[in-house]
C-alpha positions as CSV (number, residue, x, y, z in Angstrom):
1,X,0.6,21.4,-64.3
2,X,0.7,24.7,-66.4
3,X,1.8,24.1,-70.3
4,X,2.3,26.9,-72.4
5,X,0.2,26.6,-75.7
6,X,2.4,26.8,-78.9
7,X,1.4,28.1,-82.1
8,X,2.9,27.4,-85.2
9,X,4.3,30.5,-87.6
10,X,4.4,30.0,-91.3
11,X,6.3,31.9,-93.9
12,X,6.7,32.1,-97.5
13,X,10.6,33.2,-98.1
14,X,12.9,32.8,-101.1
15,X,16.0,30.5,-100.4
16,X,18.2,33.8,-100.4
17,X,15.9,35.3,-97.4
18,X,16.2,32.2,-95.6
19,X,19.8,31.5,-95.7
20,X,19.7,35.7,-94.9
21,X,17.8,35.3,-91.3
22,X,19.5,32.3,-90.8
23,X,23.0,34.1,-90.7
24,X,21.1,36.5,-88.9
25,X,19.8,34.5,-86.6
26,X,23.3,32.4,-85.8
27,X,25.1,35.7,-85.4
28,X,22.8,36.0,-82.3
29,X,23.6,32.6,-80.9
30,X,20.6,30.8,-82.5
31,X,21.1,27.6,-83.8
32,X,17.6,28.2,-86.6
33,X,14.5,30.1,-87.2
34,X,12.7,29.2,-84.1
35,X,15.3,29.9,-81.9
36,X,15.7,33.7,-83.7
37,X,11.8,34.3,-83.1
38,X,12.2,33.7,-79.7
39,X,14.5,35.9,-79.1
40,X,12.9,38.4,-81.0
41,X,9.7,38.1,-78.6
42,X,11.4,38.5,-75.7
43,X,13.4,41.2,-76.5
44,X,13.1,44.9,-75.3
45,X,14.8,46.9,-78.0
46,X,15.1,45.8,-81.7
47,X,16.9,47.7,-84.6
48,X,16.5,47.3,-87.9
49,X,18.8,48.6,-90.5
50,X,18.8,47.9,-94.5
């Protein structure tokens, strides 16, 4: 049986940064944080605009 190791990712954000990536993050079809980052890794192309 192969198991892929997890690692946990820890963060220090401000409420209005978290409620930010989570908007971010649902606008891509993520339901939280986790689900964002993961997406994130696996993508090919990311743009950042501020």
């Amino acid at each position: 049986m192969n198991t892929e190791r997890t690692v946990r990712v820890d963060a220090r954000l401000t409420p209005k940064e978290k409620t930010a990536i989570l908007k971010l993050a649902r606008s891509k079809g993520c339901e939280g944080i986790t689900a964002f980052l993961k997406l994130l890794a696996k993508a090919k192309k990311v743009q950042i605009e501020i």
